[in-house]
Structures are given as C-alpha cells and as structure tokens.
TORDOKE-561587 format. One record per residue (C-alpha): residue in three letters; chain; x, y, z. Coordinates in nm, 2 decimals, decimal comma. Example, Ala and Ser with C-alpha at 12.3 -4.5 7.8 and 13.67 -1.06 7.14 Angstrom:
# residues 2
   type   mol        X        Y        Z
    ALA     A     1,23    -0,45     0,78
    SER     A     1,37    -0,11     0,71
***
This chain:
# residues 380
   type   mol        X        Y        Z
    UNK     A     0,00     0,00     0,00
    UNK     A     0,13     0,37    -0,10
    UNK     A     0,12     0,59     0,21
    UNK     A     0,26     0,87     0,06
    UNK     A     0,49     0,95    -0,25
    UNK     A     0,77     0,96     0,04
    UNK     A     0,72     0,61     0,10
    UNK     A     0,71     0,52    -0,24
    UNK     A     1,05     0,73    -0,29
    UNK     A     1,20     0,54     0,02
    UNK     A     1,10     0,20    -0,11
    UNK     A     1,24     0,25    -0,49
    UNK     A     1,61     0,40    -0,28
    UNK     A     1,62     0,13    -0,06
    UNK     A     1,60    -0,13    -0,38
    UNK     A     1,89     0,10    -0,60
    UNK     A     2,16     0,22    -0,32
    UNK     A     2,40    -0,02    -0,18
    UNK     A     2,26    -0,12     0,16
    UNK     A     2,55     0,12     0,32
    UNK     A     2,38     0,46     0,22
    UNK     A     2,06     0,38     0,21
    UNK     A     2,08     0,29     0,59
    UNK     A     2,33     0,58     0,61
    UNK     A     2,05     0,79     0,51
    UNK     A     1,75     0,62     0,66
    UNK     A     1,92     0,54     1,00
    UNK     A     1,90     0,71     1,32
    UNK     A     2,05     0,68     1,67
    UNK     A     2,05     0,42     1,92
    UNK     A     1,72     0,22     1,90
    UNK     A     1,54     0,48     1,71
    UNK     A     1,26     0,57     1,89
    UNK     A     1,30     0,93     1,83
    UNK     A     1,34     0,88     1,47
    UNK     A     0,97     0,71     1,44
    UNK     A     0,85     0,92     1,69
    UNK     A     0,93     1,23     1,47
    UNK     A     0,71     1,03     1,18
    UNK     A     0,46     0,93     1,40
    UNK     A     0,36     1,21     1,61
    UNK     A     0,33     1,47     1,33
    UNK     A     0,10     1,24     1,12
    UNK     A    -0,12     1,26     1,47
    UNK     A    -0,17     1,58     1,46
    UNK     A    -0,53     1,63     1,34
    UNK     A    -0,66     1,95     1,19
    UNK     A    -0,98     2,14     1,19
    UNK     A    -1,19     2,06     0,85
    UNK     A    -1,40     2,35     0,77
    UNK     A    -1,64     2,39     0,45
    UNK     A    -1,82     2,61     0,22
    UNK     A    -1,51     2,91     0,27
    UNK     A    -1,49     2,99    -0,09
    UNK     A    -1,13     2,88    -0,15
    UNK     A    -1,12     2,90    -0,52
    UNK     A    -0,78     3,14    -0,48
    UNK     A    -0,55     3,00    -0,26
    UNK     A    -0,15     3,16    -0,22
    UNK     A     0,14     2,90    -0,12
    UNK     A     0,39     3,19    -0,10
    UNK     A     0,57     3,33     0,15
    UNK     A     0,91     3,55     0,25
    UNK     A     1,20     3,42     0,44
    UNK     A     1,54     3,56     0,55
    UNK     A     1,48     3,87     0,28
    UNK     A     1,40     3,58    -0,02
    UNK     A     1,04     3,51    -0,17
    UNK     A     0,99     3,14    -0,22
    UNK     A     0,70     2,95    -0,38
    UNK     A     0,66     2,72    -0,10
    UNK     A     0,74     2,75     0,30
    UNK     A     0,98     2,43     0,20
    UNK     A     1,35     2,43     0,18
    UNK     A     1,57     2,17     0,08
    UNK     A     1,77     2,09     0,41
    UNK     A     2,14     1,99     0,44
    UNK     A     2,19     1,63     0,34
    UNK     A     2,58     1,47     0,40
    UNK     A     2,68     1,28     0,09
    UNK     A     2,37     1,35    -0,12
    UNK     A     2,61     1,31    -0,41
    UNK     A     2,64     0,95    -0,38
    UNK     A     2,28     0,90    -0,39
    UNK     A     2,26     1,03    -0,75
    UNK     A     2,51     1,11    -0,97
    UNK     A     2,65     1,46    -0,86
    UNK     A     2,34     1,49    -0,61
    UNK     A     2,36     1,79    -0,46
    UNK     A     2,38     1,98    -0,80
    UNK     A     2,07     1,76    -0,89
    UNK     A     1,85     1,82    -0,60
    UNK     A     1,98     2,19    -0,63
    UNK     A     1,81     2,24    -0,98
    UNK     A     1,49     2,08    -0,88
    UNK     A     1,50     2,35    -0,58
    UNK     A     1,56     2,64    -0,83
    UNK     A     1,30     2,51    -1,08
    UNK     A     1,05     2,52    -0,77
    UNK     A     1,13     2,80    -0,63
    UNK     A     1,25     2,73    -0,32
    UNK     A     1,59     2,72    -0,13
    UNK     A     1,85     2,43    -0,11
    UNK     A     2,10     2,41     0,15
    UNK     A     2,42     2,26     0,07
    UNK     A     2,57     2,04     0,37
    UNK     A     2,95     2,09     0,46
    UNK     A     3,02     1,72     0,37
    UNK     A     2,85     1,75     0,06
    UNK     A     3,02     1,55    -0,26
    UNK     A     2,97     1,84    -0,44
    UNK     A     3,14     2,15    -0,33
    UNK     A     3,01     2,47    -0,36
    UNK     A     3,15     2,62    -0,67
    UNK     A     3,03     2,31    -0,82
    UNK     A     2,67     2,35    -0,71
    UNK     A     2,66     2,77    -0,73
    UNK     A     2,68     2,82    -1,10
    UNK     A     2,41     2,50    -1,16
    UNK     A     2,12     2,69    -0,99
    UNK     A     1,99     3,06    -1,06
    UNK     A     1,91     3,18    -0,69
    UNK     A     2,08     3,23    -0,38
    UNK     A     2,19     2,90    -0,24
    UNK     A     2,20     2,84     0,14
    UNK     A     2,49     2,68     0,34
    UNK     A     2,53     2,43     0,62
    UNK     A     2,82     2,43     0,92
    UNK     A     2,93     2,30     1,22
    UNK     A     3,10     2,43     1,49
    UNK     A     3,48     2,24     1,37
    UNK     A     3,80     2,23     1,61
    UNK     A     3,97     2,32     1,25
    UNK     A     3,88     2,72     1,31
    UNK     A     4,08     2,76     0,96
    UNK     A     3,87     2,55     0,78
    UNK     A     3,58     2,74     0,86
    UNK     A     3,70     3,08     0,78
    UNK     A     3,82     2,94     0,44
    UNK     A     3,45     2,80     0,34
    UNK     A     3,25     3,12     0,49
    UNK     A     3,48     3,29     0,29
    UNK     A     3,43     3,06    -0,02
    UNK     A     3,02     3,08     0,00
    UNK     A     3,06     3,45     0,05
    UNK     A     3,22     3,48    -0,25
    UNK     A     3,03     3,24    -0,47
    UNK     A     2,72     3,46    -0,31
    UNK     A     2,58     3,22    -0,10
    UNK     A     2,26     3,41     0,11
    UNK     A     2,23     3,26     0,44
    UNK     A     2,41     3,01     0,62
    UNK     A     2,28     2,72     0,82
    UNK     A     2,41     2,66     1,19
    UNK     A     2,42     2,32     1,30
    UNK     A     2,48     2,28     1,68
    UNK     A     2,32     1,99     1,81
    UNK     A     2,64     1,77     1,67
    UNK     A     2,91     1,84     1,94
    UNK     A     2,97     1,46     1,91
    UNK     A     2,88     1,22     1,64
    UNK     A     2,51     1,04     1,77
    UNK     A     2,55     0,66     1,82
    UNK     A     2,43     0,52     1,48
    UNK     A     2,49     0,16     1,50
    UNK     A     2,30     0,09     1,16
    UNK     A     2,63     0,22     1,00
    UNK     A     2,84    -0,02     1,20
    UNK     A     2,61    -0,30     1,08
    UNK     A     2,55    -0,19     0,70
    UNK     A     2,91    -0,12     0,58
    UNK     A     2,96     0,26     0,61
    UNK     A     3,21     0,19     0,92
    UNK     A     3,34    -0,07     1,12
    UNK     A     3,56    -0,42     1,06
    UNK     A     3,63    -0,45     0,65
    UNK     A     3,41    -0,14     0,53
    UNK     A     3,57    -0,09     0,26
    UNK     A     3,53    -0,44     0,11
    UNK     A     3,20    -0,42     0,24
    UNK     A     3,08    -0,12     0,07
    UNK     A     3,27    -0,27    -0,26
    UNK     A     3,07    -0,59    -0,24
    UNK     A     2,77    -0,42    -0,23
    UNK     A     2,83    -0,19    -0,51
    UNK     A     2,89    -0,48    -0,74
    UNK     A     2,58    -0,61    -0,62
    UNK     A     2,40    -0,27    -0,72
    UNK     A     2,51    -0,24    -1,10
    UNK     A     2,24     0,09    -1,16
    UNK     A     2,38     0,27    -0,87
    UNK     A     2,79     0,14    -0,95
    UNK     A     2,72     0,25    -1,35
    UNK     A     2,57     0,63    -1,25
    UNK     A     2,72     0,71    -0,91
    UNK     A     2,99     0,46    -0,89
    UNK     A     3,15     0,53    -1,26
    UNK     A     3,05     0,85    -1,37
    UNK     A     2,97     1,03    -1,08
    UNK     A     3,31     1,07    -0,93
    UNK     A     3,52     1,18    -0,73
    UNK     A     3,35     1,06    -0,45
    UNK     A     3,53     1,29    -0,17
    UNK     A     3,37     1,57     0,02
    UNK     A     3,43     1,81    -0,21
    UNK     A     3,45     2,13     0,01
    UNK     A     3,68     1,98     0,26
    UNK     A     3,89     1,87     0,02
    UNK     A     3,91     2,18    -0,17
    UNK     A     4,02     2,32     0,17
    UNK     A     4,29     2,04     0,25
    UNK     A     4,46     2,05    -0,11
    UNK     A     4,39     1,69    -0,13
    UNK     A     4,06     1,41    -0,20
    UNK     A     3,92     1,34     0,16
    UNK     A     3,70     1,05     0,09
    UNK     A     3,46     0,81     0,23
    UNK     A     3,72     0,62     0,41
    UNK     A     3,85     0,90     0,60
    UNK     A     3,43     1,11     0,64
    UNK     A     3,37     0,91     0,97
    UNK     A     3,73     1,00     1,10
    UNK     A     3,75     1,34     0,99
    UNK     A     3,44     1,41     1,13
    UNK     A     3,51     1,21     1,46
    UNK     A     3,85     1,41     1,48
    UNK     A     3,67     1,73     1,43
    UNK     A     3,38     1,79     1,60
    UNK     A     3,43     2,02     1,88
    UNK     A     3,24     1,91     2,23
    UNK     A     3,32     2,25     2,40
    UNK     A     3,10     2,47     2,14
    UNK     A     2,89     2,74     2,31
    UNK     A     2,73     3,08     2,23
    UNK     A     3,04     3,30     2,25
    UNK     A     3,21     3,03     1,98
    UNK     A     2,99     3,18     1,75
    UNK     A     3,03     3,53     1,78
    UNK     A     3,30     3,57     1,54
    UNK     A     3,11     3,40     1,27
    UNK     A     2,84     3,65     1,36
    UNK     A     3,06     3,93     1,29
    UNK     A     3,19     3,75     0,99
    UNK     A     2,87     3,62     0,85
    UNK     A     2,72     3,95     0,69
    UNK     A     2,38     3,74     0,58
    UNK     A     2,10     3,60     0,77
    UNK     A     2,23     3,32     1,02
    UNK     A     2,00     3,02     1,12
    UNK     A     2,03     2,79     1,41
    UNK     A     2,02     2,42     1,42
    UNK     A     1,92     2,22     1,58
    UNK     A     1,73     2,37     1,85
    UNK     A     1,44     2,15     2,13
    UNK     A     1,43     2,38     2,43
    UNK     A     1,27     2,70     2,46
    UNK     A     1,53     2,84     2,66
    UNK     A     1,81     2,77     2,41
    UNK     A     1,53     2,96     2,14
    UNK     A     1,53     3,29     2,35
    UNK     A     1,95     3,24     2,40
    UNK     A     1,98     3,22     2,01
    UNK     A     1,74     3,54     1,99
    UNK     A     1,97     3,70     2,26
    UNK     A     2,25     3,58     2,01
    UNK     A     2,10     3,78     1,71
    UNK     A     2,04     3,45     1,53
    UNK     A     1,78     3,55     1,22
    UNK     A     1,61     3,19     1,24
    UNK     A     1,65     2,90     1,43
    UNK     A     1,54     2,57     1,31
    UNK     A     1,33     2,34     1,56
    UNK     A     1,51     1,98     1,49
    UNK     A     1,63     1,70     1,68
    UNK     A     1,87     1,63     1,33
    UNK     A     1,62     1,37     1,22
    UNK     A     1,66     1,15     1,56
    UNK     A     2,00     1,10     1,44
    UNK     A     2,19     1,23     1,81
    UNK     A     2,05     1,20     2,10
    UNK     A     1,76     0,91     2,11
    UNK     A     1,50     0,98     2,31
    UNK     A     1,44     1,34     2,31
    UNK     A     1,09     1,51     2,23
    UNK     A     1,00     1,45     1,85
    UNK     A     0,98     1,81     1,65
    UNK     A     0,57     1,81     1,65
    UNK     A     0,59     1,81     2,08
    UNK     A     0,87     2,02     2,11
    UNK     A     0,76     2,27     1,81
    UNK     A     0,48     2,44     2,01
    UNK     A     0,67     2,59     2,32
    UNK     A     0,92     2,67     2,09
    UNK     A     0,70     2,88     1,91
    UNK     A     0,53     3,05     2,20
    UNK     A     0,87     3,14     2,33
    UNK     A     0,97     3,34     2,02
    UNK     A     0,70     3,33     1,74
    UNK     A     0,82     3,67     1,54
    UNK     A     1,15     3,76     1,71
    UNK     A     1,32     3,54     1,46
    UNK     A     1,23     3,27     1,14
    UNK     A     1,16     2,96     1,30
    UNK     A     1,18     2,66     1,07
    UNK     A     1,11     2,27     1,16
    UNK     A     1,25     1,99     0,99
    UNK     A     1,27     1,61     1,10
    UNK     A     1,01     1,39     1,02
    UNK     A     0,84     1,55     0,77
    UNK     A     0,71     1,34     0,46
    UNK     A     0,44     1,51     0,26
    UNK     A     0,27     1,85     0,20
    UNK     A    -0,01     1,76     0,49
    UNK     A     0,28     1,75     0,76
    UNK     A     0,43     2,06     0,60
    UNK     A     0,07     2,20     0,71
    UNK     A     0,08     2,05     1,04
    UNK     A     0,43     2,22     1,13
    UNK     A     0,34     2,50     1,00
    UNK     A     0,01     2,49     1,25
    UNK     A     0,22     2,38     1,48
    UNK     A     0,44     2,75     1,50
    UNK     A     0,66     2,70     1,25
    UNK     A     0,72     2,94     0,96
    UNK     A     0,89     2,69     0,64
    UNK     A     0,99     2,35     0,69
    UNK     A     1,33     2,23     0,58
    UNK     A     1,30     1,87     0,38
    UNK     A     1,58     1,60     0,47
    UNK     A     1,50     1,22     0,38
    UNK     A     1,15     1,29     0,21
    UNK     A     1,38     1,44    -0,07
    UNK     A     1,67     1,21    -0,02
    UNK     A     1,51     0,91    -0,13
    UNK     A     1,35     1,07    -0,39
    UNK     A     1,70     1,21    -0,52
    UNK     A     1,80     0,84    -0,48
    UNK     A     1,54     0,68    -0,65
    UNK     A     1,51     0,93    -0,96
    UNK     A     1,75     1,20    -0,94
    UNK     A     1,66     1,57    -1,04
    UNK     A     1,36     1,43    -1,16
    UNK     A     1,23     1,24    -0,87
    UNK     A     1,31     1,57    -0,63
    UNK     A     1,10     1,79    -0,89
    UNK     A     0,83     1,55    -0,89
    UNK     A     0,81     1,48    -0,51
    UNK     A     0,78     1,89    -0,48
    UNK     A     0,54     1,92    -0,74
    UNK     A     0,32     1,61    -0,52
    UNK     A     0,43     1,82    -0,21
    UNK     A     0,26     2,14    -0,33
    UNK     A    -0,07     1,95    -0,47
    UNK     A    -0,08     1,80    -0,05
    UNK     A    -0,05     2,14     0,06
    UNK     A    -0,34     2,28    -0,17
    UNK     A    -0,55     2,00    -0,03
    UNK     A    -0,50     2,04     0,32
    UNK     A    -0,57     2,43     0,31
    UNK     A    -0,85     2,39     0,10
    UNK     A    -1,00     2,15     0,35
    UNK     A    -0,88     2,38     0,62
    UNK     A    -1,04     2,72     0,50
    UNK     A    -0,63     2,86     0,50
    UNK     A    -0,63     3,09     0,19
    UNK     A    -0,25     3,21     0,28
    UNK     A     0,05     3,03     0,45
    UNK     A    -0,04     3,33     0,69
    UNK     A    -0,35     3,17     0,77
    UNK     A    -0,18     2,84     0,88
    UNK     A    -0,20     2,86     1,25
    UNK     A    -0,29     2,66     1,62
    UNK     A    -0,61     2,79     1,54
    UNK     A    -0,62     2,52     1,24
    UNK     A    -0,55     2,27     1,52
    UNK     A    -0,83     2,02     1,61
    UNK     A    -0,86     2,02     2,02
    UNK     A    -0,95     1,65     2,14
    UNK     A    -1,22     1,76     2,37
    UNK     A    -1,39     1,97     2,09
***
C-alpha cells in the first residue's frame, strides 16, 4: 500500500543504493525511537476541517530571511547527497531552483560549492558546524561569501557524532568497510554504473578543496570524529556573527530556553530539529517540542522545523504547529536516490498539490493563515 509518494521514494532508494547509504540515510540513533517518533507524532496531529469558505484562490507563497519562495519548504542539508545520485547535490539543487525554493548545501556534501553555485539561478544556502579546524571554517564562509551564498545554516546539536549503529552494521564503518561497501556496489550495478563510474570523485568536495587533497569516504567518519568540537557554546559563534554579513539560522534547537539564548545571540532563524533523531535518542519529536518553541519566540526570529516531515499535509501540520517553512531531509533524499533531479521535482510538485489540499480543507487561503487555530482540540 502507498502511504505517501515519500514512502514510495523510500521503497524504490532502498531497492537502487547499496545497503550502506541507504541505511546511512535512513538510520538514526540508538534504537530509534526518536526517529519514528518524529514520523509518527506529526502524522497525529489532526486538523480542523471547515467547508463552504470559498477557497477558489489559494496563495502558497511566502518571504524568508529577505527571499520570496513558492513554497514554505526548503531543501535541508543532506551529508553525501552526491552519492545518492550522480553529482546529487547539483541535482536536488536544480529541482529547488526550478521550484522556487531554497536548497542548502551540507559541509560534507560531494559536491562542493563552486560546483553546485553556477548549476542553480538563486541564492543557495549553506550548512556548518561548529569544527576544532577554526581555519577550515573561515576558508569556506569565505568561499560561500564569494560564490554569493545568502544565508548560512548553523548546526549545533552535533558536538559529538550520535550513536548510529545501523552504520556499523551496514558497511559505512566498522571491521572491513571498505570491502564491504565494494561488495555491495557490485551487487547494485544501476547505482555502480551512475554514481559509482560516472559520478566521481567521491570525496567531500569542500573539505577537500580546503585540504589540497581528496578526503574520501574512508576518511568522512574520521575526519568528522577528529573534528567535532564538544566545548562549542554561544560566544564560539560570535566571530562567525561578525563574519557572517547574511542572515544566520540555528540548528538544531528542542528547548525554549536555548530559542530565546539564540534570539539574545542575534540569530535571524533558528530551526526546531532534533537532526532527524539522528543524536541523542530519546528526546521530544519536532511536532511536541515545536509548540513551546514557538510560544517562546513566534516573530523575534524565522523559525523553521525539519525532522520527520514526509508530505505537503505535515508541512501544514508544522506549520500549525508554529513553524514558519519547513526544511525537507530524507522525504527528498530518497526521492533524489530513486530518480535524481527528476524524482526531487516530482516529489515537490506532489508536495505542493498535498498542501493545496489540506488548506482547501482547512479554510487557509494564505500560509499566513496556517495557524494553532487550524489545530483540532481533542475535547472539541
């Protein structure tokens, strides 16, 4: 049975990647609880039908960070989208523009940024994290400054590396990876011919740009392991603030109070996430911890949700739920997987027809008009 286009996308990815990335992608932390609690307690958030509201005209556009876009959607920092598709990032990127909506490179893209930049025709966004390697994040704000970048993307909730033992168990680390993840490409002769042949080199394109030298996918776990920095806090960001001319968004936030410390901060958006229940397992899902969120600092700053979003109707639920756009991970992931440019453009397209639905059946003419007045109380 077809749930959603999302689980139709996930299906077709998990049958075409080698069993390391699509777990990669699809995995989360620990046991997972938080990751299906993330699917499972947006899709029960009910709604309030109404009828007979006239909604021949409805408009899905809005303004974020200074940009219009055609949906409240952006396409959120994926790692290694470029092995999911030949050259993924610059893929996904194109669907994005074609759409009308942002894509957000992630630092350990495949694709580096003056790769992805001149493939798209409007301001890209860009992911970080707080590194130990200070110099190699001066050298890529400085490179997405130049290549005219808009807004970068904060993460913080990745001090440490979560416990993802999927990856131990699929291939992507652990005893014998290597020959692992070999094995399995030979056994995947779609994904080997478009990714494995012609869509190299298969290193993390900006921090290899930065180090002079490929950094590939047997050195992304160690790298990242070596560089994360556990001793990150507010003032660690104050000279990227002063750096950073354009709007700055913060990831990866669960707790009100850390909301009104990133307003105190000057942060221009902060996005409600728990990185898809891929840290710390166990923690509120994005639809419970969205609300006092939202109450603590609805229109001091942007607030965007992401994490367990799968189709235009929970785009309407976050958005009901205080948020102001919603940031896409592995809805468009395993479409990019499954289909490439074409899959992203399509699930969008099936993305925007959900949302027309559900405000249609909502009596929301405007995304301004999506609010916790749309919510259905229990008791009502």
């Amino acid at each position: 049975m077809i749930i959603s286009a999302s689980t139709d996308y996930r299906a077709a990815a998990q049958r075409r990647l080698p069993p390391f990335l699509f777990h990669y992608i699809d995995g989360g932390a620990y046991a997972e609880h938080t990751l299906r609690r993330n699917v499972d307690d947006l899709a029960g958030i009910a709604l309030r039908q109404r009828v007979l509201r006239d909604m021949s005209r409805l408009d899905l556009g809005t303004r974020l960070f200074g940009e219009s876009l055609s949906l409240p959607v952006a396409l959120g920092p994926i790692g290694l989208a470029g092995m999911c598709a030949r050259r993924g990032e610059v893929q996904a990127a194109r669907a994005a523009d074609r759409k009308g909506i942002p894509f957000t490179l992630s630092t350990v893209s495949v694709c580096p940024i003056e790769e992805v930049v001149p493939a798209i025709g409007r301001p890209m966004w860009f992911q970080l994290y707080v590194l130990k390697d200070r110099g190699f994040m001066k050298s890529v704000l400085e490179r997405a400054r130049a290549a005219g970048v808009t807004t970068l993307v904060f993460t913080v909730d990745m001090p440490v590396p979560g416990a993802r033992y999927r990856d131990a168990h699929s291939g992507m680390s652990g005893p014998h990876a290597a020959l692992r993840r070999y094995l399995q490409a030979i056994a995947h002769p779609r994904w080997s011919w478009d990714v494995g042949v012609f869509g190299r080199p298969h290193d993390l394109g900006n921090v290899s740009t930065y180090r002079g030298k490929a950094t590939g996918l047997e050195d992304y776990i160690g790298w990242l392991g070596a560089n994360f920095d556990p001793s990150i806090s507010w003032k660690d960001l104050e000279w990227i603030r002063e750096f950073w001319t354009g709007p700055m968004v913060i990831k990866g936030i669960l707790d009100p109070e850390d909301a009104r410390d990133a307003v105190q901060f000057g942060a221009d958006g902060i996005v409600v996430s728990n990185h898809g229940g891929r840290q710390l397992d166990g923690v509120l899902s994005t639809a419970r911890a969205l609300p006092a969120i939202a109450e603590a600092v609805k229109g001091r700053l942007g607030i965007l949700a992401d994490s367990g979003v799968r189709n235009g109707l929970d785009v309407v639920r976050m958005l009901a739920l205080g948020a102001d756009a919603v940031l896409l991970g592995r809805a468009y992931a395993y479409a990019l997987a499954a289909a490439g440019e074409a899959g992203v453009a399509n699930l969008l397209d099936l993305i925007e027809k959900e949302m027309r639905v559900a405000m249609t059946l909502t009596g929301a003419r405007t995304i301004a008009d999506i609010t916790p007045e749309l919510l259905a109380r229990a008791d009502a």
